[in-house]
PQR file with spaces between the fields and no chain letter, atoms N, CA, C, O and H, PARSE charges and radii, in Angstrom:
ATOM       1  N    UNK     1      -2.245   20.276   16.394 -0.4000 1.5000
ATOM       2  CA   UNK     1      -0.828   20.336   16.657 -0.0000 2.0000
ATOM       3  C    UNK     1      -0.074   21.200   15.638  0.5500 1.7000
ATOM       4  O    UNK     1       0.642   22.162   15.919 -0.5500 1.4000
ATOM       5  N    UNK     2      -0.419   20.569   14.032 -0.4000 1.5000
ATOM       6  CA   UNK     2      -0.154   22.095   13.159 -0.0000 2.0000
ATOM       7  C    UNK     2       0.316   23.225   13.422  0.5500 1.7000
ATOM       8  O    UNK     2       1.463   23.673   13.397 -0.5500 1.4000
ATOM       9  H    UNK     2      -1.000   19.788   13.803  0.4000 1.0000
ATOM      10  N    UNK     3      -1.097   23.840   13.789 -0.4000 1.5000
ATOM      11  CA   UNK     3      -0.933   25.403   14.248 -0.0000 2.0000
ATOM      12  C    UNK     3      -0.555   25.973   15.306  0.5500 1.7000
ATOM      13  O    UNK     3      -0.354   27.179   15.453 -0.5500 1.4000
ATOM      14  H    UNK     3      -2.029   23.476   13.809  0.4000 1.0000
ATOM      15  N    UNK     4      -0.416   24.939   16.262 -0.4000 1.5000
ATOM      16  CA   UNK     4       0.324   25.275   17.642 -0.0000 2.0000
ATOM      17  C    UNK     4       1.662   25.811   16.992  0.5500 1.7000
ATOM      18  O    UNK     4       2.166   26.925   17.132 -0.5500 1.4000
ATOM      19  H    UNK     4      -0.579   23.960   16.142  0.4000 1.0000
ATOM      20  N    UNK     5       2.150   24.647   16.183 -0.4000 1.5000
ATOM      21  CA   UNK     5       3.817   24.778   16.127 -0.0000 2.0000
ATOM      22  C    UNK     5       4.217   26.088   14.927  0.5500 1.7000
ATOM      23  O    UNK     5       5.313   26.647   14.879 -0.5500 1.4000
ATOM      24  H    UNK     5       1.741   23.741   16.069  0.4000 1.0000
ATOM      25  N    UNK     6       3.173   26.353   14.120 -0.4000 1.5000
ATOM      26  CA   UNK     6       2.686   27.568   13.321 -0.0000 2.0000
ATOM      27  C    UNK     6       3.088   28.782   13.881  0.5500 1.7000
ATOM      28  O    UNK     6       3.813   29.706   13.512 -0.5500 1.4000
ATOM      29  H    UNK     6       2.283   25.899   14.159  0.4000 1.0000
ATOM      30  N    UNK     7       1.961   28.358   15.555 -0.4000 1.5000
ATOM      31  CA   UNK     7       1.754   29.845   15.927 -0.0000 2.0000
ATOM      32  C    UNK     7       3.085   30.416   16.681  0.5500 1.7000
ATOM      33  O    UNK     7       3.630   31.505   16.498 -0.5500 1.4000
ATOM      34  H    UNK     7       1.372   27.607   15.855  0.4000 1.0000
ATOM      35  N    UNK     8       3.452   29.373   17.582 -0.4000 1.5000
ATOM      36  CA   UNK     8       5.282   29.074   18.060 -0.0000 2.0000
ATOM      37  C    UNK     8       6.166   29.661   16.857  0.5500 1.7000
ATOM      38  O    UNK     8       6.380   30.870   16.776 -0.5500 1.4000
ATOM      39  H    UNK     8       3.009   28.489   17.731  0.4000 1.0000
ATOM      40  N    UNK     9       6.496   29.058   16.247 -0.4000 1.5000
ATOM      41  CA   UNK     9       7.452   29.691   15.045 -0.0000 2.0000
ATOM      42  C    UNK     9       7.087   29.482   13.574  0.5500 1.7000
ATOM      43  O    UNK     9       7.317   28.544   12.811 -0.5500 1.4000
ATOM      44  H    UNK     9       6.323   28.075   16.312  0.4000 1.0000
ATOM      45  N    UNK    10       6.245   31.009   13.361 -0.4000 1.5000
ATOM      46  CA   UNK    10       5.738   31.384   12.222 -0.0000 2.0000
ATOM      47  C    UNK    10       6.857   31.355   11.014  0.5500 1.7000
ATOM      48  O    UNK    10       7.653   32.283   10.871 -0.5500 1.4000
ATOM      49  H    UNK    10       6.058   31.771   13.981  0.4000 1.0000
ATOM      50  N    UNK    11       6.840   30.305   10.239 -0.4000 1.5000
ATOM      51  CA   UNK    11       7.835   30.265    9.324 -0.0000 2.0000
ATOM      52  C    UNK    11       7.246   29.385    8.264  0.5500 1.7000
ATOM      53  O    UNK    11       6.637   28.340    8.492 -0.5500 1.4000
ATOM      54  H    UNK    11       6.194   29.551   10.356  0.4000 1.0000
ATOM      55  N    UNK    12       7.548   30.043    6.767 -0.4000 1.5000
ATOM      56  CA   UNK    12       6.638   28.943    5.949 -0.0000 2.0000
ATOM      57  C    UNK    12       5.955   27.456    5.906  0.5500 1.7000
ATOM      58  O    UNK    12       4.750   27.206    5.923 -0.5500 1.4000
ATOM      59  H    UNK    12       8.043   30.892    6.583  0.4000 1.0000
ATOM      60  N    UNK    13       6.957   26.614    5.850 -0.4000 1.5000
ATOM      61  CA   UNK    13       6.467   25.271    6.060 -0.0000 2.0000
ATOM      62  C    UNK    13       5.694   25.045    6.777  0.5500 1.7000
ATOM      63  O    UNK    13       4.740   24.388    6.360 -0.5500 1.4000
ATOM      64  H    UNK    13       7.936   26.817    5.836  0.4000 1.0000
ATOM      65  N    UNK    14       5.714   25.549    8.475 -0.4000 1.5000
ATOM      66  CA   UNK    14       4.652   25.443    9.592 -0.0000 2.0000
ATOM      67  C    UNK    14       3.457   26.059    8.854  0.5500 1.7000
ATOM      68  O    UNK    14       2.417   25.416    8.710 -0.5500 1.4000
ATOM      69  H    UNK    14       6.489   26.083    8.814  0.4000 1.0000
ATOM      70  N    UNK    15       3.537   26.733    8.600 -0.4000 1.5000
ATOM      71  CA   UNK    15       2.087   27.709    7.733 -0.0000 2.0000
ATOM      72  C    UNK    15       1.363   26.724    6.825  0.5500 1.7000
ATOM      73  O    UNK    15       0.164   26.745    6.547 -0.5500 1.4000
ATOM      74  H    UNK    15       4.382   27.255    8.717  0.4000 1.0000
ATOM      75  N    UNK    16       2.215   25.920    6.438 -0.4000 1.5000
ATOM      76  CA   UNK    16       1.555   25.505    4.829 -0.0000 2.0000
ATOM      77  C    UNK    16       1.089   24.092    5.581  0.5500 1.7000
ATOM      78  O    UNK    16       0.095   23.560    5.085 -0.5500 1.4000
ATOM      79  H    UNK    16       3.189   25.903    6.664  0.4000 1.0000
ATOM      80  N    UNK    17       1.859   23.255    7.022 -0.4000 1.5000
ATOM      81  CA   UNK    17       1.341   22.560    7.203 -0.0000 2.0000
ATOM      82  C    UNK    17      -0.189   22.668    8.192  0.5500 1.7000
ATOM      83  O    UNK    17      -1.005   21.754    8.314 -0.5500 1.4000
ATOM      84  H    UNK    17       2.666   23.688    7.425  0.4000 1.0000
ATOM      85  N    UNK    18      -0.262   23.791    8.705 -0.4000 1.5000
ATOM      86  CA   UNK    18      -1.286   24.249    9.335 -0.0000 2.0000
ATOM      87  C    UNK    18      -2.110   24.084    8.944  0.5500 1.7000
ATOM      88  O    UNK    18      -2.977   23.354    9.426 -0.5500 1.4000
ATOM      89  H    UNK    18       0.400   24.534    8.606  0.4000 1.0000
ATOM      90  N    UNK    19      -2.218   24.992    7.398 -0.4000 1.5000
ATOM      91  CA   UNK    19      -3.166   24.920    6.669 -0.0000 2.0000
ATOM      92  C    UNK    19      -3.705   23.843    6.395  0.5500 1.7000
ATOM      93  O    UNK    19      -4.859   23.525    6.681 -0.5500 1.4000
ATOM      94  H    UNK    19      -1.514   25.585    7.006  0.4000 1.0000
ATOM      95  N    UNK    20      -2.768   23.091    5.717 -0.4000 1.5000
ATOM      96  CA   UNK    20      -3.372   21.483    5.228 -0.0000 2.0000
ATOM      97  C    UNK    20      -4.139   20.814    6.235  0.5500 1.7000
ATOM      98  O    UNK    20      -5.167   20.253    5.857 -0.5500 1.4000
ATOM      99  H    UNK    20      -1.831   23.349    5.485  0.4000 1.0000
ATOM     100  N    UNK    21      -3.870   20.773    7.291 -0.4000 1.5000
ATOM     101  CA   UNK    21      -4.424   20.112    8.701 -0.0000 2.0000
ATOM     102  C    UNK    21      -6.000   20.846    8.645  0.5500 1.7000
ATOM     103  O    UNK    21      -7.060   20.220    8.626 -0.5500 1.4000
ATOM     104  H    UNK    21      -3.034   21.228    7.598  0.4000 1.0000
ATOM     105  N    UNK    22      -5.865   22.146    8.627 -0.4000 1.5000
ATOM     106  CA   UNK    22      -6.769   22.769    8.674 -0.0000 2.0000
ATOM     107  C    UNK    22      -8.320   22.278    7.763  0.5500 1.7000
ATOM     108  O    UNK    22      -9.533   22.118    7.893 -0.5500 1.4000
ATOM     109  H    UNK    22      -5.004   22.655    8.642  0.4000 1.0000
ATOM     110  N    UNK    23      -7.300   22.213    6.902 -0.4000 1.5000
ATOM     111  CA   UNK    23      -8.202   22.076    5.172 -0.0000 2.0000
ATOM     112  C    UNK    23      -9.141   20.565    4.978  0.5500 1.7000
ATOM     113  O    UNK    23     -10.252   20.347    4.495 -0.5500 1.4000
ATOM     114  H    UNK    23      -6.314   22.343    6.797  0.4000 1.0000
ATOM     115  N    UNK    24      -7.944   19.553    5.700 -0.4000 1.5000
ATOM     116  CA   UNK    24      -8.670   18.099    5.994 -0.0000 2.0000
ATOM     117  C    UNK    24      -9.713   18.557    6.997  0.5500 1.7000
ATOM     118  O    UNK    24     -10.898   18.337    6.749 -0.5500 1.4000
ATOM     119  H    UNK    24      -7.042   19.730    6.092  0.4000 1.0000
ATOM     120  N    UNK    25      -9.405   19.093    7.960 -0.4000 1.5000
ATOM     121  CA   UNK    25     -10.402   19.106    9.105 -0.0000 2.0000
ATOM     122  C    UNK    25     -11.275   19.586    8.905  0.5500 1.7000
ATOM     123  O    UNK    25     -11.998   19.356    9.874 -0.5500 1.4000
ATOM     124  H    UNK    25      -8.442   19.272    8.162  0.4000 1.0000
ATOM     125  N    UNK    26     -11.898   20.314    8.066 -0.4000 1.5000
ATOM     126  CA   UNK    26     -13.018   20.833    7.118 -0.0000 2.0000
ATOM     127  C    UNK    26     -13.734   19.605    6.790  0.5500 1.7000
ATOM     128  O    UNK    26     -14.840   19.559    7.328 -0.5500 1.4000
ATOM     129  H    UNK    26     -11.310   20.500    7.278  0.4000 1.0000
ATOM     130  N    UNK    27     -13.408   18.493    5.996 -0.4000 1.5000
ATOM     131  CA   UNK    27     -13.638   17.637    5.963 -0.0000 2.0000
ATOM     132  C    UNK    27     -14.654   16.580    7.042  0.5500 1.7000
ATOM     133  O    UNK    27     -15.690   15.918    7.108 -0.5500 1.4000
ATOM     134  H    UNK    27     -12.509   18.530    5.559  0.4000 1.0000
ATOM     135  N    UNK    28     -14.023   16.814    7.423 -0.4000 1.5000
ATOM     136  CA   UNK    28     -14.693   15.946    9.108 -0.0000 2.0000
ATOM     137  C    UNK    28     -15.902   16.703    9.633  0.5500 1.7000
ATOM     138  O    UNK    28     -16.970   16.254   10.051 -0.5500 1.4000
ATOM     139  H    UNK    28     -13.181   17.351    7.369  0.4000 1.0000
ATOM     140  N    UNK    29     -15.217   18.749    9.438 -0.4000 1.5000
ATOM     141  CA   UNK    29     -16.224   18.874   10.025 -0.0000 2.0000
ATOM     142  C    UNK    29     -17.953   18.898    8.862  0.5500 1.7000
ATOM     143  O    UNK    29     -19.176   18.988    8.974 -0.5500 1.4000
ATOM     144  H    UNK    29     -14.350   19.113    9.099  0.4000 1.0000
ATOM     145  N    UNK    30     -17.258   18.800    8.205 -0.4000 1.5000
ATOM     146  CA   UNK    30     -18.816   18.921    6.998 -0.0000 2.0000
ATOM     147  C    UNK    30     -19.423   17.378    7.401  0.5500 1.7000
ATOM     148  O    UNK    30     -20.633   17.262    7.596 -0.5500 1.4000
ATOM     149  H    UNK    30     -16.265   18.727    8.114  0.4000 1.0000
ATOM     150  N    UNK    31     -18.517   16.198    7.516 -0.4000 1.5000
ATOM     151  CA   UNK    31     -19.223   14.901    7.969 -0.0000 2.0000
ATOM     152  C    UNK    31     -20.420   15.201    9.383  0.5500 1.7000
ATOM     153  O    UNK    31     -21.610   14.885    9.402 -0.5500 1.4000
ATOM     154  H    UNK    31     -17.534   16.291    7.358  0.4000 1.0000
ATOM     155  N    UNK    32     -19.747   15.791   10.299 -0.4000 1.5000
ATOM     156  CA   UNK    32     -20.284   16.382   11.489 -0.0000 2.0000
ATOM     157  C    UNK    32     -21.859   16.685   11.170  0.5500 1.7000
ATOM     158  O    UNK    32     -22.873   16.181   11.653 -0.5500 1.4000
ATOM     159  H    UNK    32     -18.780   16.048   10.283  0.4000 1.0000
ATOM     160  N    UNK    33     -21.615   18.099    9.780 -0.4000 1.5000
ATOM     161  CA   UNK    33     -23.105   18.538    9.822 -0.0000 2.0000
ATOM     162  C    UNK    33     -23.744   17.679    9.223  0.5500 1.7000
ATOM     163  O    UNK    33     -24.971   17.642    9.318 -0.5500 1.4000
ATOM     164  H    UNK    33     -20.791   18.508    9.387  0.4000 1.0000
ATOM     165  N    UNK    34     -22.879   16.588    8.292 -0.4000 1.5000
ATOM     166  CA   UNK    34     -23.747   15.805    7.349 -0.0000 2.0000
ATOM     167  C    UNK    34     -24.893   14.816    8.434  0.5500 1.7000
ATOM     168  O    UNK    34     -26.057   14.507    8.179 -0.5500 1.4000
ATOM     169  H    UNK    34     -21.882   16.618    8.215  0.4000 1.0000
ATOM     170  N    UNK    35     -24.079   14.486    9.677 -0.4000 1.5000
ATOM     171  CA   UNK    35     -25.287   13.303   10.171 -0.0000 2.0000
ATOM     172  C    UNK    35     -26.042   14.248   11.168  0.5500 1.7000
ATOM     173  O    UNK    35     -26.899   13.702   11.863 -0.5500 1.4000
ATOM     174  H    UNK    35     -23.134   14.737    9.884  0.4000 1.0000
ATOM     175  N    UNK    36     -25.873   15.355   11.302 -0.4000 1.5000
ATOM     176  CA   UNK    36     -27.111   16.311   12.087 -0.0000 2.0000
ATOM     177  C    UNK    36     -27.862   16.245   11.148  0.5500 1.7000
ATOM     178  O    UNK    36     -28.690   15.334   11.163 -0.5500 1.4000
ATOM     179  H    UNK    36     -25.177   15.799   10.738  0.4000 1.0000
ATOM     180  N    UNK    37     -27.835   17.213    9.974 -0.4000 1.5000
ATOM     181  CA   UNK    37     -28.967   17.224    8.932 -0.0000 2.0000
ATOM     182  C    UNK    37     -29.464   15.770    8.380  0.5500 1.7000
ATOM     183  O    UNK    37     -30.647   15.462    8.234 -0.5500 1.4000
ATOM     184  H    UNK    37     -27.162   17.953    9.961  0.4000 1.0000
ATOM     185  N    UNK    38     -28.506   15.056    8.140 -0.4000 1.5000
ATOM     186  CA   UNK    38     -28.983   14.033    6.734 -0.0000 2.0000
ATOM     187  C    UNK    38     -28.876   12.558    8.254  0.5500 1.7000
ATOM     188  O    UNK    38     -28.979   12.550    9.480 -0.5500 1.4000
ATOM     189  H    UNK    38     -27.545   15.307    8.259  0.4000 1.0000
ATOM     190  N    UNK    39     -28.581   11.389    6.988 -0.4000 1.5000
ATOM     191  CA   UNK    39     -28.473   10.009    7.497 -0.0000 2.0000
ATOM     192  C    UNK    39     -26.918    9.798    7.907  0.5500 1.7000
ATOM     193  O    UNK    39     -25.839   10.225    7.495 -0.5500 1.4000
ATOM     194  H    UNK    39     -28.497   11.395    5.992  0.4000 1.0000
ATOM     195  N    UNK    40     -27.185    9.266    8.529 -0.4000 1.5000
ATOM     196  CA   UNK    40     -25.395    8.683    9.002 -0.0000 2.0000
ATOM     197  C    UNK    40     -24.713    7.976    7.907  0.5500 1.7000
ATOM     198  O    UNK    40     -23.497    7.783    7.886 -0.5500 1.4000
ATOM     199  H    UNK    40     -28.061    8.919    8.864  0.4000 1.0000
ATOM     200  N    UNK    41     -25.598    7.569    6.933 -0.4000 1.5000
ATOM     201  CA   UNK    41     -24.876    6.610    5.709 -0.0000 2.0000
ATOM     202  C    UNK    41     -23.974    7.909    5.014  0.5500 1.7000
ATOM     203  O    UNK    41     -22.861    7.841    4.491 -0.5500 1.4000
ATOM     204  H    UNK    41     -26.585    7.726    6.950  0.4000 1.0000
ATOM     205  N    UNK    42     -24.746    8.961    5.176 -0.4000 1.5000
ATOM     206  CA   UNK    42     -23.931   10.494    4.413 -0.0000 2.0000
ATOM     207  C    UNK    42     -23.150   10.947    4.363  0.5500 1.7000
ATOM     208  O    UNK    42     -22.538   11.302    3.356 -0.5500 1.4000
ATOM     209  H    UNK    42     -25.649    9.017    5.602  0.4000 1.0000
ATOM     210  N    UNK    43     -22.796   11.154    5.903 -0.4000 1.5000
ATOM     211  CA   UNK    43     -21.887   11.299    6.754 -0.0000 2.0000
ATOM     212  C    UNK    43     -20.558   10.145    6.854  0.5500 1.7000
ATOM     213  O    UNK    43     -19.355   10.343    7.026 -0.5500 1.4000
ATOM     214  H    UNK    43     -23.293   10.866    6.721  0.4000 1.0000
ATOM     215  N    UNK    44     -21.417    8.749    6.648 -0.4000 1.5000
ATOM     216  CA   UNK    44     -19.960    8.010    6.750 -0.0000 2.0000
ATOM     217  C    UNK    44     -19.052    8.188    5.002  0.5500 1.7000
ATOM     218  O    UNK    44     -17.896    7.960    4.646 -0.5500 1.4000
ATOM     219  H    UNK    44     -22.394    8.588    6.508  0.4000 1.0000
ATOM     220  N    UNK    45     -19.974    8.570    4.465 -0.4000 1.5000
ATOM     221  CA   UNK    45     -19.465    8.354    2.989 -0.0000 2.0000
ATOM     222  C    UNK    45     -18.548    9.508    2.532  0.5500 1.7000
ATOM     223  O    UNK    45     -17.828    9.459    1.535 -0.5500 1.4000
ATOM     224  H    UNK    45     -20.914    8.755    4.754  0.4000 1.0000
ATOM     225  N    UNK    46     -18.687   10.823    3.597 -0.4000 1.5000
ATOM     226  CA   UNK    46     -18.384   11.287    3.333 -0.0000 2.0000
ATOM     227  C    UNK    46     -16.470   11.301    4.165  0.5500 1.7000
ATOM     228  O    UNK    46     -15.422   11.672    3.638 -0.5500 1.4000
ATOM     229  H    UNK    46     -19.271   10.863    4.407  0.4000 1.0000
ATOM     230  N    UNK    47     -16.669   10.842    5.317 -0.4000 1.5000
ATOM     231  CA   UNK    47     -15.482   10.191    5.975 -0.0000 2.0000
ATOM     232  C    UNK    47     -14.498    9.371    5.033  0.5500 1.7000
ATOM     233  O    UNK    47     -13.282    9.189    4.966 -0.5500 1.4000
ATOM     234  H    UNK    47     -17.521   10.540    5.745  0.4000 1.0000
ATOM     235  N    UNK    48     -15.440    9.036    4.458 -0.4000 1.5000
ATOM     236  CA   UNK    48     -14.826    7.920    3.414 -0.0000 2.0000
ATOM     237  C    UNK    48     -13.724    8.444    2.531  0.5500 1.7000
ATOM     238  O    UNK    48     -12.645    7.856    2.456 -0.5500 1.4000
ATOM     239  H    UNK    48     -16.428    9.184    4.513  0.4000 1.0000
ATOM     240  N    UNK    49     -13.983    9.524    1.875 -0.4000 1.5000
ATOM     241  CA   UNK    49     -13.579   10.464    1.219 -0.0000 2.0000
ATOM     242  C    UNK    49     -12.569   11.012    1.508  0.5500 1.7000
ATOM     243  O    UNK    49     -12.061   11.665    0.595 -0.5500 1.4000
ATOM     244  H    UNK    49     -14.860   10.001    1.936  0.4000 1.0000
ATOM     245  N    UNK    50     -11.680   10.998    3.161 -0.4000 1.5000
ATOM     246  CA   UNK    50     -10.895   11.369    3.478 -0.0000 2.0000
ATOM     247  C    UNK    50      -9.757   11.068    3.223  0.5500 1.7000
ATOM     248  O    UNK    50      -8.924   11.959    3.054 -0.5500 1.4000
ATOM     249  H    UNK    50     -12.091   10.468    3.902  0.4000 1.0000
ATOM     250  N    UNK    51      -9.404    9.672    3.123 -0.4000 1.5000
ATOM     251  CA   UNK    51      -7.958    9.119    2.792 -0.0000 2.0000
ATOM     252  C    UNK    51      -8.115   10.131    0.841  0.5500 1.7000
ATOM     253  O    UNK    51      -7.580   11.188    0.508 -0.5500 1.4000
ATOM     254  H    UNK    51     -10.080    8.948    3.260  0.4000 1.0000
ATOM     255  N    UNK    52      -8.796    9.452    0.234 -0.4000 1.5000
ATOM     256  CA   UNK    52      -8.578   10.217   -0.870 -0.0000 2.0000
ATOM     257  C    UNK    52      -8.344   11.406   -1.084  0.5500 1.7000
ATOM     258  O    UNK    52      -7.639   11.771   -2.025 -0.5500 1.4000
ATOM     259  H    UNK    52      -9.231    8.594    0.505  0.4000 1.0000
ATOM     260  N    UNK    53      -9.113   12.521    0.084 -0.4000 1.5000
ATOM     261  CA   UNK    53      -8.631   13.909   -0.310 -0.0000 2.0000
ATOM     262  C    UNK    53      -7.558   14.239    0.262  0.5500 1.7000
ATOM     263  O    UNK    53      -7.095   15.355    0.026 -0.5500 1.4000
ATOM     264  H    UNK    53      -9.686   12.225    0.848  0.4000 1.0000
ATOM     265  N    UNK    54      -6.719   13.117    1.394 -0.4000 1.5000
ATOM     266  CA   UNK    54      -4.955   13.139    1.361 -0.0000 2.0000
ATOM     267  C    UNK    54      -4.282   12.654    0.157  0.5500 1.7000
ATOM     268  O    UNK    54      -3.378   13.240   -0.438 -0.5500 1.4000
ATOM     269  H    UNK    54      -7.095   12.211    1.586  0.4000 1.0000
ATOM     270  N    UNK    55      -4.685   11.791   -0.076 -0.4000 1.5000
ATOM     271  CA   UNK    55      -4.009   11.436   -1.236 -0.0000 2.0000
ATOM     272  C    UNK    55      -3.665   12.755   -2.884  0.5500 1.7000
ATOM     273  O    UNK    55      -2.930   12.893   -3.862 -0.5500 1.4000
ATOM     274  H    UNK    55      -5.420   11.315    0.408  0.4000 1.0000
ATOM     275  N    UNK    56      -4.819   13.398   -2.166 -0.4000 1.5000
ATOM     276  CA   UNK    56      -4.945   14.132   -3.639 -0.0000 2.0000
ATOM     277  C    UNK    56      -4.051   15.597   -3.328  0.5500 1.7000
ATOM     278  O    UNK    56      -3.491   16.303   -4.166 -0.5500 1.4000
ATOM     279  H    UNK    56      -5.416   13.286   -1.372  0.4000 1.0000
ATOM     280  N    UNK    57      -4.126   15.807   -1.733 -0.4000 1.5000
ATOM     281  CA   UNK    57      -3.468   17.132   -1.430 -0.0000 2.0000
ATOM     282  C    UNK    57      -1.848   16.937   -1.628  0.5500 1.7000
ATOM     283  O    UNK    57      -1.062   17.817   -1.979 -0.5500 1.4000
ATOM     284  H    UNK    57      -4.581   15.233   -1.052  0.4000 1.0000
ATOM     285  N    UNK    58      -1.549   15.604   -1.325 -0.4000 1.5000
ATOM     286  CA   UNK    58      -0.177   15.483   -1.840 -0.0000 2.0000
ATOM     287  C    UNK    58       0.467   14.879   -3.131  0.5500 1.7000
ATOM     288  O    UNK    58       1.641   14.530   -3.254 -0.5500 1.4000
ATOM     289  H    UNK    58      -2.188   14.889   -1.040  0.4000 1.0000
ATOM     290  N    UNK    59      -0.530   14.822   -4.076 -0.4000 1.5000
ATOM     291  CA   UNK    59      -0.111   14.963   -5.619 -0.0000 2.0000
ATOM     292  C    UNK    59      -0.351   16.512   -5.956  0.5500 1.7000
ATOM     293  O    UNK    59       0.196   16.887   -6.993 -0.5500 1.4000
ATOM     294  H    UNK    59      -1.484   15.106   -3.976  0.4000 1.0000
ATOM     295  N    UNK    60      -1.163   17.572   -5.165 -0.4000 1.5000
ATOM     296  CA   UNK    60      -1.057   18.661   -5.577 -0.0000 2.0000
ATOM     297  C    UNK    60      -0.560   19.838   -4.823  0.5500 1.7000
ATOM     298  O    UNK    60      -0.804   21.044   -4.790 -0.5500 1.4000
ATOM     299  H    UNK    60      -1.608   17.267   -4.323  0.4000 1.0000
ATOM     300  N    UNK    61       0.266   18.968   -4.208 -0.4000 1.5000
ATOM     301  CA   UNK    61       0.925   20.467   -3.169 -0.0000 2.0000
ATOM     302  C    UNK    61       1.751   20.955   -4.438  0.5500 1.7000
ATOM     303  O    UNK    61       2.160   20.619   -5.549 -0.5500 1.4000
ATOM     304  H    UNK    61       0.464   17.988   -4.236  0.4000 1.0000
ATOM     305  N    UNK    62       1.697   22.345   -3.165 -0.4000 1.5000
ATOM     306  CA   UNK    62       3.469   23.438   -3.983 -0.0000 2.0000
ATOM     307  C    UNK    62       4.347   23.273   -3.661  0.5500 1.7000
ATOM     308  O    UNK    62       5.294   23.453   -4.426 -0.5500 1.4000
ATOM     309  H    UNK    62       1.364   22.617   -2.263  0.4000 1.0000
ATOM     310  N    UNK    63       4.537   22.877   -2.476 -0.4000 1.5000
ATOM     311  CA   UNK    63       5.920   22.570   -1.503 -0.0000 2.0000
ATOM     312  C    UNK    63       6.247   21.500   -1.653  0.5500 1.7000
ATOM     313  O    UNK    63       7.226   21.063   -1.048 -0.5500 1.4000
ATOM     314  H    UNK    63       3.767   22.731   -1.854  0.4000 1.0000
């Protein structure tokens, strides 16, 4: 939804929230390859990890 509203009206904030959306979803997708290659315990742990790496993108935003 992000980048829809990004691509609609390209204007900073939309950009920066795109990104972020983007940047979590990286996240998920590395869980993805984690239980193709590895164990599902890997993969969930790595899910796990998600609330924290929100937590951490918004003690270190710029905006």
């Amino acid at each position: 939804m992000p980048l829809l509203k990004a691509i609609q009206n390209p204007i900073g904030p939309n950009i920066g929230k795109a990104v972020k959306a983007g940047v979590i979803a990286l996240i998920l997708m590395n869980a993805a390859w984690a239980s193709v290659f590895a164990d599902w315990k890997v993969a969930l742990s790595i899910v796990i990890l998600l609330p924290l790496s929100i937590l951490l993108s918004k003690a270190f935003a710029v905006t």
